[in-house]
C-alpha positions, 0 to 999 in steps of 0.5 A: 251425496248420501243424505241418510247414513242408512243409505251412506251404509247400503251404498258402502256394503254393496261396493265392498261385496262387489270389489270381493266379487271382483277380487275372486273373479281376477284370482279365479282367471289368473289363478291357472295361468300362474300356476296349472298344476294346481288347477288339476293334474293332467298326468293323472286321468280317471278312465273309469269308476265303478261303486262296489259299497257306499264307501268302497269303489273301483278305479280305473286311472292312467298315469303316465301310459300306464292303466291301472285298477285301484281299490279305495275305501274310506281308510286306504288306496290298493293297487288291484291290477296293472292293465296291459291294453295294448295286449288286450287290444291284439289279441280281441282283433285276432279273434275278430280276424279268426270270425269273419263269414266266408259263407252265407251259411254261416251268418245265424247267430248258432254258427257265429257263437260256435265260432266265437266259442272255439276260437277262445 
């Protein structure tokens, strides 16, 4: 079919490289539905992230209902802080409650800071 043996060599490499694409595309889509845990891990989520230093950082993850504040740097992962939400959460709609206008007068912004700095 293939005359030249250069031609017989192009033909042969480009169906190789194809089989290997071939190859990481099936491994690719199956790979998660044999295994999911490898995938990526649902029970641990990053909330947040914040840079402190080019190689020290702040996080903010949940695992299992539980938030925590990690510190990481290049050599170590501290726990800074367990975060109870919830608390927080009940507390700030409390406040809330506390600060509704009852008046007209009260809608400048002087007396809703006063407000919000007594209720605190």
């Amino acid at each position: 079919m293939f005359d030249s043996p250069m031609t017989n060599a192009f033909f042969t490499m480009i169906m190789g490289v194809g089989a290997i694409g071939v190859i990481f595309f099936v491994l690719k889509k199956y790979s998660k539905k044999i295994s999911p845990k490898m995938g990526g891990n649902n029970e641990i989520q990053i909330i947040s992230r914040s840079s402190l230093t080019p190689k020290s950082h702040l996080y903010i993850v949940e695992i299992e209902n539980q938030k925590l504040v990690l510190g990481v740097t290049e050599n170590s992962i501290n726990l800074v802080k367990e975060l109870d939400i919830d608390k927080k959460i009940e507390l700030e709609e409390k406040n809330l409650d506390n600060i509704v206008i009852k008046d007209p007068k009260d809608i400048s912004f002087k007396s809703f800071l006063k407000k919000a700095v007594l209720n605190k």
